[in-house]
C-alpha positions as CSV (number, residue, x, y, z in Angstrom):
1,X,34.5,-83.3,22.5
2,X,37.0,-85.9,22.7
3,X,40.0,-86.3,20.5
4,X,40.5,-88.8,17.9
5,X,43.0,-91.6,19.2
6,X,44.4,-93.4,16.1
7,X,47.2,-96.2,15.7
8,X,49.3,-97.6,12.5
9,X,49.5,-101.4,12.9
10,X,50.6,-102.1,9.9
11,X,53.4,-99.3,8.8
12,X,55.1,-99.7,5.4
13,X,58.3,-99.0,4.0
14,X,57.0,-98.1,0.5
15,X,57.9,-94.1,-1.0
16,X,55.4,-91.8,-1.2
17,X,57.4,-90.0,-3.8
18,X,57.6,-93.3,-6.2
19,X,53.6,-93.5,-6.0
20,X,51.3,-92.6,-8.8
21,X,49.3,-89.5,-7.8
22,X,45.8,-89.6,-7.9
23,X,44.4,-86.2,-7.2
24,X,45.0,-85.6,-3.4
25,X,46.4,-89.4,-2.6
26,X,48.4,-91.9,-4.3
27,X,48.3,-95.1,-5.7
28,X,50.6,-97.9,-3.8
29,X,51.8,-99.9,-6.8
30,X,52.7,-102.8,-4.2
31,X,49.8,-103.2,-3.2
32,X,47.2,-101.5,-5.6
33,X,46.2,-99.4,-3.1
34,X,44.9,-95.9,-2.4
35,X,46.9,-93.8,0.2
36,X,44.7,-91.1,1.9
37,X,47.5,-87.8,2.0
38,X,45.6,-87.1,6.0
39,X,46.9,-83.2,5.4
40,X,44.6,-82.7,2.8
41,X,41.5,-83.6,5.1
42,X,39.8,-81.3,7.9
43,X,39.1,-84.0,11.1
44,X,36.0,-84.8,10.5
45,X,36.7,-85.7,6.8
46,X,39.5,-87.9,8.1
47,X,38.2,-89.1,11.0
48,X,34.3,-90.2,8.6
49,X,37.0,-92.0,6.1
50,X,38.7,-94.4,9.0
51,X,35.0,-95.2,10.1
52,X,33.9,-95.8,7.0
53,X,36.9,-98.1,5.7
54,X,38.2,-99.3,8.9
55,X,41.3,-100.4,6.4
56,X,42.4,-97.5,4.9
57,X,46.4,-97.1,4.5
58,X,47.3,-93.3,4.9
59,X,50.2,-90.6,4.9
60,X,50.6,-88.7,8.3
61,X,52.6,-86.1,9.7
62,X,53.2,-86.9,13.4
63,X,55.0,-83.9,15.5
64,X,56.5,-84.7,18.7
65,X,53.1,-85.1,20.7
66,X,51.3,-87.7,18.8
67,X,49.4,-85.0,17.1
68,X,48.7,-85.4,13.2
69,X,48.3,-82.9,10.9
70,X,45.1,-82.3,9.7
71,X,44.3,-79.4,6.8
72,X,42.2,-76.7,9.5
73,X,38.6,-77.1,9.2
74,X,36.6,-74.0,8.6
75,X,35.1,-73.8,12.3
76,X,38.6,-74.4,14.3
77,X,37.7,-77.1,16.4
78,X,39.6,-78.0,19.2
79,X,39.5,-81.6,18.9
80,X,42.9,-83.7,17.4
81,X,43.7,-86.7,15.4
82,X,46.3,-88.1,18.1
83,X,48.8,-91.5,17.9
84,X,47.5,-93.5,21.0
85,X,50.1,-94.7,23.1
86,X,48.0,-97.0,25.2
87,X,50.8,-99.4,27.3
88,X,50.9,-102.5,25.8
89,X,52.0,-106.2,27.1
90,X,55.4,-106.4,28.7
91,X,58.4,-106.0,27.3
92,X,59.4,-109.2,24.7
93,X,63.9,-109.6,25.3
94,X,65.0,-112.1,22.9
95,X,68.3,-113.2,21.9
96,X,69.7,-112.8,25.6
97,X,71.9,-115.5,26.6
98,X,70.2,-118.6,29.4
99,X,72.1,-118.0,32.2
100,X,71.3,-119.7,35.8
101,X,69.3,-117.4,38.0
102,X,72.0,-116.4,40.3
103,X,75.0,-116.5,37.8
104,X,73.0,-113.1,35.7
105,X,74.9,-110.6,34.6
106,X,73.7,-107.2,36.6
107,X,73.2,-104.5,33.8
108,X,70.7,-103.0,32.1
109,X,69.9,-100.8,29.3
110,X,66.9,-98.5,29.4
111,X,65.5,-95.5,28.1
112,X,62.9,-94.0,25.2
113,X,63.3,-94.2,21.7
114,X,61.0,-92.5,19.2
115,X,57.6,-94.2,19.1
116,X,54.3,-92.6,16.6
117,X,52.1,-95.2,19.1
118,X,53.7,-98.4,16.9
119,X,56.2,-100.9,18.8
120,X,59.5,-100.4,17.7
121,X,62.2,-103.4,17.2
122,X,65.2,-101.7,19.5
123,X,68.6,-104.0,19.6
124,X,71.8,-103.8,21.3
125,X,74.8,-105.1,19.9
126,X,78.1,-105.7,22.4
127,X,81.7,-105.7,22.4
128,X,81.5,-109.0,21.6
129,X,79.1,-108.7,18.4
130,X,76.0,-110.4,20.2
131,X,73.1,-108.6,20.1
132,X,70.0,-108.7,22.3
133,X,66.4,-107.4,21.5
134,X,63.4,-105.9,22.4
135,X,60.6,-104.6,21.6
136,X,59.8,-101.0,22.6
137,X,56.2,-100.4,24.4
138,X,54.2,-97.9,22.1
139,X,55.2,-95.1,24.0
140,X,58.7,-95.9,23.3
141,X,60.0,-97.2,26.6
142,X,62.7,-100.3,26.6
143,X,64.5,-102.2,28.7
144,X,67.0,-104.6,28.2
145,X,68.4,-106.5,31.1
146,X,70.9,-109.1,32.4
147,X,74.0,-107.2,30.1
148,X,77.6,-107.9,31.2
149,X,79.4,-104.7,31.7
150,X,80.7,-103.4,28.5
151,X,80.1,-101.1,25.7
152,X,77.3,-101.5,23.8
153,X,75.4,-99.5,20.5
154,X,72.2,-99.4,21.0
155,X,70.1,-99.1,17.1
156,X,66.4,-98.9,16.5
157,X,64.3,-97.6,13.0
158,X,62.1,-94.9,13.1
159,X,60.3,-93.6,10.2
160,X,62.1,-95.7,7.5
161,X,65.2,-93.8,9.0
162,X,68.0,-96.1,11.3
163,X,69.0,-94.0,14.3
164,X,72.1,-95.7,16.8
165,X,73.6,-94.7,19.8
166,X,77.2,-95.4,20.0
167,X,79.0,-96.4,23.2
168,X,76.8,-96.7,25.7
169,X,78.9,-98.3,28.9
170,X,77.4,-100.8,30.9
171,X,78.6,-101.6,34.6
172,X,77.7,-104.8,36.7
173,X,74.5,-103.9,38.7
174,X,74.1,-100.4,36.7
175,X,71.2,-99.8,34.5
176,X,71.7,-97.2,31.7
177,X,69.9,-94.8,30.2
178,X,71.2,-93.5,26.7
179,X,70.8,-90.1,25.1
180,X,68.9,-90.7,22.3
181,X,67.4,-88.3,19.7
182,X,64.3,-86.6,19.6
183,X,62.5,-86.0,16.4
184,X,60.1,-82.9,16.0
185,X,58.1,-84.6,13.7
186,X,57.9,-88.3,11.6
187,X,56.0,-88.6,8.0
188,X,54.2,-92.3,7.9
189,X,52.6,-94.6,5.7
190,X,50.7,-97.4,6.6
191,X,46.8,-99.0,7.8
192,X,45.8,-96.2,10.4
193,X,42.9,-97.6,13.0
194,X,40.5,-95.6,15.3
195,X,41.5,-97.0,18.7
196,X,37.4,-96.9,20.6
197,X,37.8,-96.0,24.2
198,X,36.8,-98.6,26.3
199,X,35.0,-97.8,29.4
């Protein structure tokens, strides 16, 4: 049997600690909403709840591969609730000064940053104080092009939590690719969707 693939396109900043518990979940006071705690459902339990309210908000533990944690149902079944990280459009740059065609600058910025299948809002700022701006694929891939050489920092959010990369040098015609952090595992809050498999 197939795994689950799931998305978050709506996650929200809100605490679960500041919600009002109600039983298992919580109550979003923003929103007068009902957050589904996903590691206190077996898959099927979780998986019958996104199907039957397409719009639920939940609170999932992501590790590293996309998995979340489920509670483990009684039979062990094999099948996962995974993050999908299907590729999305190509990559949006704004902020990025117009230069004429030929008159570019020649460096580049590139990498992965952490990604739970939801586009993450990565910027660079330069020596200079301008920034330019992307937005990271779902599988966390960015590229920022057309730098002049310099030093950069290089800042994106992830989980509520702002994670930067200091001095990241950029040379004319060089494209870069920072060290950035992995994280074993992300808590999240937000609209989860069953992504169907098309095909």
């Amino acid at each position: 049997m197939r795994d689950v693939r799931v998305s978050f396109p709506r996650p929200c900043d809100e605490k679960w600690e500041a919600m009002t518990p109600a039983g298992c979940d919580r109550v979003c006071a923003r929103c007068d909403t009902v957050i589904h705690d996903l590691s206190q459902y077996e898959l099927d339990e979780a998986e019958a709840l996104l199907r039957r309210n397409p719009d639920s908000c939940v609170r999932a533990q992501i590790d590293a591969d996309g998995v979340v944690a489920l509670k483990p149902g009684r039979l062990g079944s094999a099948r996962r609730m995974v993050i999908a990280a299907a590729a999305t459009a190509g990559l949006l740059t704004a902020g990025a000064p117009a230069f004429a065609k030929r008159d570019r600058p020649g460096g580049a910025i590139a990498g992965n940053v952490d990604s739970i299948g939801a586009r993450v809002r990565v910027t660079v700022t330069g020596p200079d104080g301008r920034t330019y701006r992307t937005t990271a694929r779902t599988n966390g891939q960015f590229r920022i092009r057309h730098l002049p050489a310099g030093t950069y920092t290089v800042s994106y959010n992830f989980c509520g939590e702002n994670r930067t990369v200091e001095n990241v040098i950029v040379r004319d015609g060089e494209t870069v690719l920072p060290r950035v952090q992995d994280a074993d595992q992300c808590i999240v809050i937000g609209l989860l969707r069953i992504e169907e498999s098309r095909g």
